[in-house]
NUPA-185811 format. One record per atom (N, C-alpha, C): residue number from 0; residue in one letter; atom name; z, y, x. Coordinates in pm, whole numbers. Layout:
<rs>
<r nr="NUM" rest="A" atom="CA" Z="Z" Y="Y" X="X"/>
...
</rs>
This chain:
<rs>
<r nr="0" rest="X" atom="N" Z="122" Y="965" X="4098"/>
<r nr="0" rest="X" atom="CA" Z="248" Y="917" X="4045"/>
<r nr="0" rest="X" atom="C" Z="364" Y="979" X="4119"/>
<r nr="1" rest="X" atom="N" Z="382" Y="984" X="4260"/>
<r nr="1" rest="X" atom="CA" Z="432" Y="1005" X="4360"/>
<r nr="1" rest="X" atom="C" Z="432" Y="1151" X="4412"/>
<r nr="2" rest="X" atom="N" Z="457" Y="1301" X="4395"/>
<r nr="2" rest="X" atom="CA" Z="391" Y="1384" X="4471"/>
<r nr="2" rest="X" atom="C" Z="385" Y="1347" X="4616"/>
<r nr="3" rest="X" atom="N" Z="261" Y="1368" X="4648"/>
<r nr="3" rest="X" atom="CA" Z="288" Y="1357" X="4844"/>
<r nr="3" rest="X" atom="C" Z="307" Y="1254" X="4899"/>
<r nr="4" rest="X" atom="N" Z="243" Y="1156" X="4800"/>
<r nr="4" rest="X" atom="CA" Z="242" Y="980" X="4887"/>
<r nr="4" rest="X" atom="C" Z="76" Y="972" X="4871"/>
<r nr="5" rest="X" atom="N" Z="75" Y="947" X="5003"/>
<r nr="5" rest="X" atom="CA" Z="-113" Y="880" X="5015"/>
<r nr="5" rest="X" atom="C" Z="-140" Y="782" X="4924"/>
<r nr="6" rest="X" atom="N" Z="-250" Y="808" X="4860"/>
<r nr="6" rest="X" atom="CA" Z="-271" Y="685" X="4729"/>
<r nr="6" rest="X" atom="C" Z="-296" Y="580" X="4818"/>
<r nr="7" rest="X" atom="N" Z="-339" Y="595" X="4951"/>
<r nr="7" rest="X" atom="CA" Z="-391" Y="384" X="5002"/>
<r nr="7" rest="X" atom="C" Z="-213" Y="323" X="4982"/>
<r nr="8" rest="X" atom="N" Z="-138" Y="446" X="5058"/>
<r nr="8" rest="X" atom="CA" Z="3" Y="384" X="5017"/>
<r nr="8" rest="X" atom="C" Z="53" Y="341" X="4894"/>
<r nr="9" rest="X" atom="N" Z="32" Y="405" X="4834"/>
<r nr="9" rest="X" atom="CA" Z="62" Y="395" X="4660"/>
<r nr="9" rest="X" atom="C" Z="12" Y="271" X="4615"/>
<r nr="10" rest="X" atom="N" Z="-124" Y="232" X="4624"/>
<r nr="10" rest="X" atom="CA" Z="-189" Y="81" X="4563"/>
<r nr="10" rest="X" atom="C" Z="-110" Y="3" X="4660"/>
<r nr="11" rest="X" atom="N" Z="-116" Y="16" X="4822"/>
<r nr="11" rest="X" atom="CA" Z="1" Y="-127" X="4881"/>
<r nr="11" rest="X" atom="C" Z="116" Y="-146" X="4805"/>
<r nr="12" rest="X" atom="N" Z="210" Y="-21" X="4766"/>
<r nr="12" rest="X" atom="CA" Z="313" Y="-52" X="4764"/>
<r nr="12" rest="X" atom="C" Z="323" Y="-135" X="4596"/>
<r nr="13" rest="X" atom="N" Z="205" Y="-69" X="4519"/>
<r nr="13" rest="X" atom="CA" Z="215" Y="-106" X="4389"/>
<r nr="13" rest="X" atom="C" Z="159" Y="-278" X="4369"/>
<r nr="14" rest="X" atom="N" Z="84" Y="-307" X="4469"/>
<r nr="14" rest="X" atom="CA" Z="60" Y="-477" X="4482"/>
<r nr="14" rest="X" atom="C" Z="159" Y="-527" X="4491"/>
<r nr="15" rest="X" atom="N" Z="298" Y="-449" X="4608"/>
<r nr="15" rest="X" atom="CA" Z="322" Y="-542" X="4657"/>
<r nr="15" rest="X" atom="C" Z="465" Y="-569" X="4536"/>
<r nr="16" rest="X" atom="N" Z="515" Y="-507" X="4441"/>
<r nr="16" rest="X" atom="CA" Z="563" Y="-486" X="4336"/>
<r nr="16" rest="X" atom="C" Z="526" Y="-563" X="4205"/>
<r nr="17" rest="X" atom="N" Z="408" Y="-589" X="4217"/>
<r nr="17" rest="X" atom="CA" Z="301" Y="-679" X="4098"/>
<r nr="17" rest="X" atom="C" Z="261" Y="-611" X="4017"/>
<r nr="18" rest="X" atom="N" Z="238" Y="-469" X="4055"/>
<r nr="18" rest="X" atom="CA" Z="187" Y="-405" X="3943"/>
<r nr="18" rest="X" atom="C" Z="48" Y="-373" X="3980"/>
<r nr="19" rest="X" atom="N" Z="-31" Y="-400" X="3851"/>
<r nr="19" rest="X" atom="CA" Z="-179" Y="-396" X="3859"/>
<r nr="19" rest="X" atom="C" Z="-256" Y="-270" X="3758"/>
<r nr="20" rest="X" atom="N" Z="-291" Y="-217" X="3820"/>
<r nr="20" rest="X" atom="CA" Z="-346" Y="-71" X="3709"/>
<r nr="20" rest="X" atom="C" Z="-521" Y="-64" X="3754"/>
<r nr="21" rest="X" atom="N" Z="-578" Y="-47" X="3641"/>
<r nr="21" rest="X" atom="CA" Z="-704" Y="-68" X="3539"/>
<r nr="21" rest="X" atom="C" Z="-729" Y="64" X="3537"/>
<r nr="22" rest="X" atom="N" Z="-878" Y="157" X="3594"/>
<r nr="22" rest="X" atom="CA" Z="-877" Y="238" X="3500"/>
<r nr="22" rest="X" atom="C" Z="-991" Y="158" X="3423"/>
<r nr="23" rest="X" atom="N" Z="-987" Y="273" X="3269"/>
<r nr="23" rest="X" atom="CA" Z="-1066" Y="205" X="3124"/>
<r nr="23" rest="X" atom="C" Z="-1138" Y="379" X="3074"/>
<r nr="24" rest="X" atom="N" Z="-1308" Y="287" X="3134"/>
<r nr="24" rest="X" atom="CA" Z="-1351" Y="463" X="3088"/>
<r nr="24" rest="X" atom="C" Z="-1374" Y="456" X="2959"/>
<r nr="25" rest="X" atom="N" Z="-1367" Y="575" X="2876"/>
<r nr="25" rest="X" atom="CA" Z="-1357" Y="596" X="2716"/>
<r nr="25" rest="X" atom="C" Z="-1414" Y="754" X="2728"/>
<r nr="26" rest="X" atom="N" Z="-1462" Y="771" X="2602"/>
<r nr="26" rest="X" atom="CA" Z="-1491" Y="914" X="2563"/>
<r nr="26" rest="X" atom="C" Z="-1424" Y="985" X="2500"/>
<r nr="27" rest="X" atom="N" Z="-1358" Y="932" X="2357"/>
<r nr="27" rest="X" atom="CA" Z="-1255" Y="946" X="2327"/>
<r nr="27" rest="X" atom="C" Z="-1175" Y="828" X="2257"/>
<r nr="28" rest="X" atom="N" Z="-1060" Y="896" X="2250"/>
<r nr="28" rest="X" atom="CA" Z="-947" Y="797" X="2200"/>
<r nr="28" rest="X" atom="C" Z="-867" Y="837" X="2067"/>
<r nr="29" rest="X" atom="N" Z="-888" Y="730" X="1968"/>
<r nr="29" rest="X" atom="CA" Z="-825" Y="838" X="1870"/>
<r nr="29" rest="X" atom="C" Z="-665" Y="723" X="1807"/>
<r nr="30" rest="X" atom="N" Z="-574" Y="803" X="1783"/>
<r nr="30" rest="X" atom="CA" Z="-455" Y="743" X="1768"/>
<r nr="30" rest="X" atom="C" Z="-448" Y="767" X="1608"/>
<r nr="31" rest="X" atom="N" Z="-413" Y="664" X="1524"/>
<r nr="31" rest="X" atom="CA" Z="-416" Y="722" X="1339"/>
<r nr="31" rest="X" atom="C" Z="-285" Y="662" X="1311"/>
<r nr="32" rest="X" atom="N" Z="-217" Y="745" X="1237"/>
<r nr="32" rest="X" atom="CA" Z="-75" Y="745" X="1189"/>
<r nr="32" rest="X" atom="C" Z="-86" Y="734" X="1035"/>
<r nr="33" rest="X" atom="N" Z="0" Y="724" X="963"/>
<r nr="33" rest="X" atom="CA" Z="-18" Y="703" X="794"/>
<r nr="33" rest="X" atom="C" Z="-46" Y="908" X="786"/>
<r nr="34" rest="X" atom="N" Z="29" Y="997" X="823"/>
<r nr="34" rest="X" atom="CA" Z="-30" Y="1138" X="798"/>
<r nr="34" rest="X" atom="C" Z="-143" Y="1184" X="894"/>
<r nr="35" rest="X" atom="N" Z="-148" Y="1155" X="980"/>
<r nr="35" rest="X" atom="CA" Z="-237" Y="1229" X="1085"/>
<r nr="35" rest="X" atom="C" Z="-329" Y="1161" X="1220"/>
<r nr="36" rest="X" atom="N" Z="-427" Y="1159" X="1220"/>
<r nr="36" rest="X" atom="CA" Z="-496" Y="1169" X="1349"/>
<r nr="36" rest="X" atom="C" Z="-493" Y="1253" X="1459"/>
<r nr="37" rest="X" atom="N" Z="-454" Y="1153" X="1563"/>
<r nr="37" rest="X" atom="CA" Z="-449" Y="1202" X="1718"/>
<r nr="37" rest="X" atom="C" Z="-578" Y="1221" X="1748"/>
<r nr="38" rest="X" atom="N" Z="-660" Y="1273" X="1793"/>
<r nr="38" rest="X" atom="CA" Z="-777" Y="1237" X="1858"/>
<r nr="38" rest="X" atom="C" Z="-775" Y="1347" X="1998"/>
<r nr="39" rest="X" atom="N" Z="-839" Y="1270" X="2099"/>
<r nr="39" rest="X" atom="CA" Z="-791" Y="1287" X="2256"/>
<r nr="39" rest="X" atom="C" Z="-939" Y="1294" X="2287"/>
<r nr="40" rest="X" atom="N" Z="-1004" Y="1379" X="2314"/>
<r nr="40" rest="X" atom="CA" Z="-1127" Y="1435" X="2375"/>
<r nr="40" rest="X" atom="C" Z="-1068" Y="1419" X="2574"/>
<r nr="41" rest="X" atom="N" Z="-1209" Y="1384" X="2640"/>
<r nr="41" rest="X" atom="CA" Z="-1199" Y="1385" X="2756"/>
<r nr="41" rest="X" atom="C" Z="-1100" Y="1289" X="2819"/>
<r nr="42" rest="X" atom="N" Z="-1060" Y="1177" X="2755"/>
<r nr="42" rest="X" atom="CA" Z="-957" Y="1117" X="2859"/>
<r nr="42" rest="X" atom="C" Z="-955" Y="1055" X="2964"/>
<r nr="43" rest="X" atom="N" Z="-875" Y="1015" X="3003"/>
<r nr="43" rest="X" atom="CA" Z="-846" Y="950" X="3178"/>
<r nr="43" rest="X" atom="C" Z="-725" Y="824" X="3114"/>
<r nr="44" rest="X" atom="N" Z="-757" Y="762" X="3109"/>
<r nr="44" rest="X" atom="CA" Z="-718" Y="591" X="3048"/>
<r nr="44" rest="X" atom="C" Z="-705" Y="501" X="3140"/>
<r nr="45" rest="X" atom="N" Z="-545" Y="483" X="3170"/>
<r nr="45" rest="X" atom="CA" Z="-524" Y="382" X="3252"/>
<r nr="45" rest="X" atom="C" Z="-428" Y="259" X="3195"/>
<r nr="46" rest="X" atom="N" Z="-488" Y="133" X="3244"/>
<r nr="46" rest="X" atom="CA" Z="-399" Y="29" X="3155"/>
<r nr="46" rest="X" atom="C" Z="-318" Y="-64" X="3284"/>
<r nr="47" rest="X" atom="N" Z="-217" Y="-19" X="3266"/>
<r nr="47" rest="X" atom="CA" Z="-96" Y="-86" X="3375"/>
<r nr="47" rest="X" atom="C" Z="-12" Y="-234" X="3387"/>
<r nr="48" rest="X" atom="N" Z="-54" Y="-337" X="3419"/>
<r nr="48" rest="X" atom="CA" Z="37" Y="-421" X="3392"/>
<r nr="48" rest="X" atom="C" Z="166" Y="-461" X="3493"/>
<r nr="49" rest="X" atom="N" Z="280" Y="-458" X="3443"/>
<r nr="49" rest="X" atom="CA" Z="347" Y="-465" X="3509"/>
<r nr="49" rest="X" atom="C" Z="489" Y="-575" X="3527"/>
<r nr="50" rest="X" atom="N" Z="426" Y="-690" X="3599"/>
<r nr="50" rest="X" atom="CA" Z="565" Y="-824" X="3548"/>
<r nr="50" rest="X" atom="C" Z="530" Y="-849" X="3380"/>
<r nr="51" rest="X" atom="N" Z="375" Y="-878" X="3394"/>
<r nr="51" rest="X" atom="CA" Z="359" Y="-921" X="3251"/>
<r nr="51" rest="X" atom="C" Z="349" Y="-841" X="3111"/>
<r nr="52" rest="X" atom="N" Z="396" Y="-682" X="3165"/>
<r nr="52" rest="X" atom="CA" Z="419" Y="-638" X="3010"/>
<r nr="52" rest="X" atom="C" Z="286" Y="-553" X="3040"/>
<r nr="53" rest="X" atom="N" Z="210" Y="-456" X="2945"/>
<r nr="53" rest="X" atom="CA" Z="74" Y="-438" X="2978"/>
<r nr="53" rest="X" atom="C" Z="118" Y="-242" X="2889"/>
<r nr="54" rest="X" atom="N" Z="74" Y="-172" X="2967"/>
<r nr="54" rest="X" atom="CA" Z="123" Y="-64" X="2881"/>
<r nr="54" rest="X" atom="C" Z="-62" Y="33" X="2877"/>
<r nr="55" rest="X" atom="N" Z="-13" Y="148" X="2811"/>
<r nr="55" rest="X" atom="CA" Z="-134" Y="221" X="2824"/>
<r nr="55" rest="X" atom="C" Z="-124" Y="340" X="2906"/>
<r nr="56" rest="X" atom="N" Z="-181" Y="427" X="2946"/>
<r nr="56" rest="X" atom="CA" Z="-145" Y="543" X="2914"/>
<r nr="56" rest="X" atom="C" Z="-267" Y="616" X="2949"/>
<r nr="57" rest="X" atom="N" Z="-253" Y="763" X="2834"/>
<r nr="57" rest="X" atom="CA" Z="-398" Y="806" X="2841"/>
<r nr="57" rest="X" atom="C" Z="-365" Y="964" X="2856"/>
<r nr="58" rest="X" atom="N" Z="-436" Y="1029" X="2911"/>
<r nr="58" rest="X" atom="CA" Z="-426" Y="1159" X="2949"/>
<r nr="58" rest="X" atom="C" Z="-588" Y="1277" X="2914"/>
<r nr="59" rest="X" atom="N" Z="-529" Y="1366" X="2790"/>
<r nr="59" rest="X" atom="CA" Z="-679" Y="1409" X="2770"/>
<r nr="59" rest="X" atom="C" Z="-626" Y="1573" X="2692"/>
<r nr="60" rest="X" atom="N" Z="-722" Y="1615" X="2656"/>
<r nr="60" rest="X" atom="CA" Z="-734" Y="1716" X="2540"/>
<r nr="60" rest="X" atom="C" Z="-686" Y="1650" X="2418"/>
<r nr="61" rest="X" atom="N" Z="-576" Y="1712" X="2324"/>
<r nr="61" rest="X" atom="CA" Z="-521" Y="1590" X="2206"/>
<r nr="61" rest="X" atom="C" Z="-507" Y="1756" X="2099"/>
<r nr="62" rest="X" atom="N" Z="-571" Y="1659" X="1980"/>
<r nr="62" rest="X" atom="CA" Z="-598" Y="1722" X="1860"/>
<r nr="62" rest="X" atom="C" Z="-581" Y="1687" X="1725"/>
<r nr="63" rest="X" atom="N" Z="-474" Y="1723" X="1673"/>
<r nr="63" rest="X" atom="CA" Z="-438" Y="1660" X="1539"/>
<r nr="63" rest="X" atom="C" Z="-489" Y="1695" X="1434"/>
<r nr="64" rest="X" atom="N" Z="-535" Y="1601" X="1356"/>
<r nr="64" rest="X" atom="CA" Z="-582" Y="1585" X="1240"/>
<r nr="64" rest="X" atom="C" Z="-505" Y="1566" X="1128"/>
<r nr="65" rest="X" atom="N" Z="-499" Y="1646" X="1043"/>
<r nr="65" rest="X" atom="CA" Z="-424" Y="1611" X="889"/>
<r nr="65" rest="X" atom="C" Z="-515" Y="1541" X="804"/>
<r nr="66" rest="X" atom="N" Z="-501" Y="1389" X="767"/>
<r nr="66" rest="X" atom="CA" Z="-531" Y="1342" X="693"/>
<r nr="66" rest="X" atom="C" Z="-540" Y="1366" X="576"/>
<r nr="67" rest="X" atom="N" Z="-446" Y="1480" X="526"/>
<r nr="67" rest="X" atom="CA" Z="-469" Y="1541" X="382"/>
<r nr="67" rest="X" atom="C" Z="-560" Y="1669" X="373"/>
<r nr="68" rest="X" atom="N" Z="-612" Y="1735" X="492"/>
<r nr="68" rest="X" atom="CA" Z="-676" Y="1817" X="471"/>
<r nr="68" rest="X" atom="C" Z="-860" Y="1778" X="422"/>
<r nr="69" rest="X" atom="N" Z="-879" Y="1799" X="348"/>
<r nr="69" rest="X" atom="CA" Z="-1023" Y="1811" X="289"/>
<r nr="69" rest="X" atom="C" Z="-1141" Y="1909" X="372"/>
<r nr="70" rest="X" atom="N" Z="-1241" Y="1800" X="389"/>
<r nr="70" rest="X" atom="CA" Z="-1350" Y="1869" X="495"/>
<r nr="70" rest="X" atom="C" Z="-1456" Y="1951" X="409"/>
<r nr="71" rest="X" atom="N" Z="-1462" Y="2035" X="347"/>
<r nr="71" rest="X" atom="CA" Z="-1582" Y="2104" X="253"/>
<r nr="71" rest="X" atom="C" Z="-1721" Y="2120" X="357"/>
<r nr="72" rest="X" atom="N" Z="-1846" Y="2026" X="312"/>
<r nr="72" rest="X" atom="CA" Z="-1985" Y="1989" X="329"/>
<r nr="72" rest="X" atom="C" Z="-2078" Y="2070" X="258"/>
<r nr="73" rest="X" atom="N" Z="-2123" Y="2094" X="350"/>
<r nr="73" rest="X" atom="CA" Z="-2212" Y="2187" X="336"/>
<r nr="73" rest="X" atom="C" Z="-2332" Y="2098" X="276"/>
<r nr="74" rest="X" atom="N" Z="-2432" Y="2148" X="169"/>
<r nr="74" rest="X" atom="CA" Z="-2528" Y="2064" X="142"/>
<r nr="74" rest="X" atom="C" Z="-2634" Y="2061" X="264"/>
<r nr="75" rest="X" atom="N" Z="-2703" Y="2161" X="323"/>
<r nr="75" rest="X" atom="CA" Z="-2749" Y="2204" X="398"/>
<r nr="75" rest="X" atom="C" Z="-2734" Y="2132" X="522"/>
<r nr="76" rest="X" atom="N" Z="-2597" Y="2157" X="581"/>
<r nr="76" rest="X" atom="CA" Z="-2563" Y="2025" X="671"/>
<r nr="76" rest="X" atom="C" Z="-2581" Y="1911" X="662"/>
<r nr="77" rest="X" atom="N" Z="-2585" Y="1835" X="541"/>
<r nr="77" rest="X" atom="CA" Z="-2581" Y="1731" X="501"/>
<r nr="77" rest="X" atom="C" Z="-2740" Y="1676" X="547"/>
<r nr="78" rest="X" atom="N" Z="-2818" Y="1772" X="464"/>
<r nr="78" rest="X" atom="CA" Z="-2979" Y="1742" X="473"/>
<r nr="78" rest="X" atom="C" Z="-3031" Y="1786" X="611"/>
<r nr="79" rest="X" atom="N" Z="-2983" Y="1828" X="713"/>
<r nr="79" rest="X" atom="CA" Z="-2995" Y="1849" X="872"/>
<r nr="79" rest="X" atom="C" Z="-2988" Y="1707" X="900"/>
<r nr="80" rest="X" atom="N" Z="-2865" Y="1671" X="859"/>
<r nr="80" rest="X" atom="CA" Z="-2800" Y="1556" X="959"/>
<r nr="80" rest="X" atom="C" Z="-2906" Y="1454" X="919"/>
<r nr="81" rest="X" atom="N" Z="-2942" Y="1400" X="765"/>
<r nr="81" rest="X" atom="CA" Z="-2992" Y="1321" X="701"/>
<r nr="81" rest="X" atom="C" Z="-3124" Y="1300" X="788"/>
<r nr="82" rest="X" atom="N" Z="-3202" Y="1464" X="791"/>
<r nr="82" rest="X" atom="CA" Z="-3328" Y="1475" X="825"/>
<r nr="82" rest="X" atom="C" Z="-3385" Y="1458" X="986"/>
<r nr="83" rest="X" atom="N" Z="-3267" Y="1477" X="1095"/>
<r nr="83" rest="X" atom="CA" Z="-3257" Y="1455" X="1223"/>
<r nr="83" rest="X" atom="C" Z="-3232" Y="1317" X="1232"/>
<r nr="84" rest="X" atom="N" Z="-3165" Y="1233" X="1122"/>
<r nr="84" rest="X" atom="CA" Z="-3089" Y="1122" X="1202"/>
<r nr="84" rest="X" atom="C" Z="-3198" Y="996" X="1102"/>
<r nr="85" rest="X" atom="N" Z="-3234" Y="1018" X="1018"/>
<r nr="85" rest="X" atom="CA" Z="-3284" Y="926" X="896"/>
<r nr="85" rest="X" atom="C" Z="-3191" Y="831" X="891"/>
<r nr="86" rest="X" atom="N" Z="-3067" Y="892" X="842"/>
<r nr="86" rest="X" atom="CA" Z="-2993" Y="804" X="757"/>
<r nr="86" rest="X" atom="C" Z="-2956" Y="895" X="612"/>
<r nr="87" rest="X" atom="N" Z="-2883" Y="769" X="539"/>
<r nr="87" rest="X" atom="CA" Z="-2839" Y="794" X="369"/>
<r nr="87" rest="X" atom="C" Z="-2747" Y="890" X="378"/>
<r nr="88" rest="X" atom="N" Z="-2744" Y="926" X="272"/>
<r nr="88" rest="X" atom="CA" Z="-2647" Y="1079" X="278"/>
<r nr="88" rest="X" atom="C" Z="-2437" Y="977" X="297"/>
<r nr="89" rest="X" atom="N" Z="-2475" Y="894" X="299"/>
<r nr="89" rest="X" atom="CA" Z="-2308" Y="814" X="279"/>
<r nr="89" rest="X" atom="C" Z="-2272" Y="866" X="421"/>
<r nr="90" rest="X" atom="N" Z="-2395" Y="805" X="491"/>
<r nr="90" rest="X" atom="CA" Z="-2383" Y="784" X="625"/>
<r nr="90" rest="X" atom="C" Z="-2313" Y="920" X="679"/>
<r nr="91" rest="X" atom="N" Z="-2415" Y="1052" X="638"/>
<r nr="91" rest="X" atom="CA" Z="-2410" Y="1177" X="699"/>
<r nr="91" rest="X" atom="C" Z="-2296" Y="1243" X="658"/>
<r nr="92" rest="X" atom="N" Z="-2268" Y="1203" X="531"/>
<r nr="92" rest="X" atom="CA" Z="-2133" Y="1280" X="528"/>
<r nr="92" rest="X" atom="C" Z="-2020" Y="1227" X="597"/>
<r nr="93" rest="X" atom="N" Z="-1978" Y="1040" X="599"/>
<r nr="93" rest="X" atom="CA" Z="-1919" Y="960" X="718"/>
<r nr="93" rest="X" atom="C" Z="-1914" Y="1064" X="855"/>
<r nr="94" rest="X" atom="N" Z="-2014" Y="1068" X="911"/>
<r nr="94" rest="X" atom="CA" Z="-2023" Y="1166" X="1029"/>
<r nr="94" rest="X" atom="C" Z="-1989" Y="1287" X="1022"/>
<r nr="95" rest="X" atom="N" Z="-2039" Y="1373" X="942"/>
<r nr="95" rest="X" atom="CA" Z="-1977" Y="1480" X="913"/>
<r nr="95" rest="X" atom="C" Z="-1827" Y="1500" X="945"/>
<r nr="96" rest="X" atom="N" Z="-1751" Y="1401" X="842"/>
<r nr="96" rest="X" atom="CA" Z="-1610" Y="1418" X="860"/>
<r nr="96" rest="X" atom="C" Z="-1566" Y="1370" X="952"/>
<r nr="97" rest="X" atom="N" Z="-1639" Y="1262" X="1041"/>
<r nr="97" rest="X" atom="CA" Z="-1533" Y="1196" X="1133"/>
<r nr="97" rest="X" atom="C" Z="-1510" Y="1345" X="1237"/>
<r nr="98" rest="X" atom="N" Z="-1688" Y="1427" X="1299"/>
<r nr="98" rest="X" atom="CA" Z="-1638" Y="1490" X="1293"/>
<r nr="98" rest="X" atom="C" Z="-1617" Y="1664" X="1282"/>
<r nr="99" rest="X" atom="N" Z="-1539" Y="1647" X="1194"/>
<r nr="99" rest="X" atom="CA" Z="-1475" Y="1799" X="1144"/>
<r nr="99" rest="X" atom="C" Z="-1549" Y="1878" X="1098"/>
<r nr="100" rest="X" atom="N" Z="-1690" Y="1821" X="1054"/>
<r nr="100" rest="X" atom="CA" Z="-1787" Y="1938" X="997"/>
<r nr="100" rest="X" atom="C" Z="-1869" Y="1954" X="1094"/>
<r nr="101" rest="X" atom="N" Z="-1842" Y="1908" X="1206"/>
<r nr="101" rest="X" atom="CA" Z="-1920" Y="1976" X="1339"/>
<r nr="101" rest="X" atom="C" Z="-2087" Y="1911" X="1332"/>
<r nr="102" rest="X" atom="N" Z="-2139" Y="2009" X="1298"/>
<r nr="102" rest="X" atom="CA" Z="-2287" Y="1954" X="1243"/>
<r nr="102" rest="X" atom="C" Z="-2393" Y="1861" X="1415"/>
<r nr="103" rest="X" atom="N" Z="-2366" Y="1967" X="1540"/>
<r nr="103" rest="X" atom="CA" Z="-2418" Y="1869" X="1658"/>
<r nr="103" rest="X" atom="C" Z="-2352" Y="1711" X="1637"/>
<r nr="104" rest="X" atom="N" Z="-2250" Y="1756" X="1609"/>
<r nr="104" rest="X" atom="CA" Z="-2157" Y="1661" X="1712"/>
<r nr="104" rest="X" atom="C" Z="-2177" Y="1498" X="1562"/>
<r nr="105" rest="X" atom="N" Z="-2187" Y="1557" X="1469"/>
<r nr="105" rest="X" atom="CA" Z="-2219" Y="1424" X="1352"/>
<r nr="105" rest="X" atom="C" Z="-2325" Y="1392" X="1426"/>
<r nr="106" rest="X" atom="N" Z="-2491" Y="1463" X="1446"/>
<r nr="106" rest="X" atom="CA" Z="-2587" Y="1391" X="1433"/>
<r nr="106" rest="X" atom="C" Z="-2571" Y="1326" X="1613"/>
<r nr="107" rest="X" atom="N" Z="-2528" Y="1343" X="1680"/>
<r nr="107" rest="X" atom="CA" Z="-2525" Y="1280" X="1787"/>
<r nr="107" rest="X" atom="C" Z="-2443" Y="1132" X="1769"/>
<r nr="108" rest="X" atom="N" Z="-2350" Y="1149" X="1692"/>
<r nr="108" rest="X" atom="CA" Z="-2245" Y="1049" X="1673"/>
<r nr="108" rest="X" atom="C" Z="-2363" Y="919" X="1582"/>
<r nr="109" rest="X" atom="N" Z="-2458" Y="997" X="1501"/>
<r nr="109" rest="X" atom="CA" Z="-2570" Y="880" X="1435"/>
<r nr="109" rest="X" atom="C" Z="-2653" Y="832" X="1483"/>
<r nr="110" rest="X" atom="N" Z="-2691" Y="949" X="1617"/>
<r nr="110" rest="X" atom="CA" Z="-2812" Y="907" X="1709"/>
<r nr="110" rest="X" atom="C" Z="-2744" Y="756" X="1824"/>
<r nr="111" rest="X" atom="N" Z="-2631" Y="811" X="1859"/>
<r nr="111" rest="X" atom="CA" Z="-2591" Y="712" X="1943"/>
<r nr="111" rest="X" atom="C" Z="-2511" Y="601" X="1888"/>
<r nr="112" rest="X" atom="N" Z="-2517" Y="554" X="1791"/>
<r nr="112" rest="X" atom="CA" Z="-2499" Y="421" X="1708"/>
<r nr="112" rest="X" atom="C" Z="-2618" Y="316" X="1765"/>
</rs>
């Protein structure tokens, strides 16, 4: 927060202030707007309260998503994901798009449900 202040100093001085900070581990974080998705790969999530008011703040890789852009599915992909994960094709395409087509990264997202 501070350049060049010892963090043991930093937590005294921040007790002695009333401020209380949380870290909150996450994998990712995704922020959705009426046009677009934030989505924040890798973050560092800290939740601060301070005299009662409670804030966030998150620090990562951030990647926007256009909600109007259309994900074109591969059939092929589809029947990977289906056939690795044994789920319904609703499911696999769900994954698919959450995300981006990325054929690992769906069937992991079904495996770890």
């Amino acid at each position: 927060m501070f350049p060049g202040m010892n963090p043991r100093e930093m937590q005294k001085a921040m007790k002695r202030l009333g401020i209380k900070q949380e870290e909150i581990e996450a994998e990712e974080v995704i922020i959705k707007t009426p046009e677009k998705d934030l989505v924040i790969k890798n973050p560092h999530v800290s939740k601060v309260n301070m005299m009662g008011q409670e804030t966030i703040q998150i620090v990562g890789d951030i990647t926007e998503v256009n909600k109007n852009e259309t994900i074109e599915v591969n059939d092929d992909d589809m029947a990977t994901v289906m056939e690795q994960t044994n789920c319904t094709k609703q499911e696999a395409l769900e994954a698919l798009g959450e995300s981006n087509g990325n054929l690992a990264e769906a069937i992991l997202r079904l495996q770890n449900k």
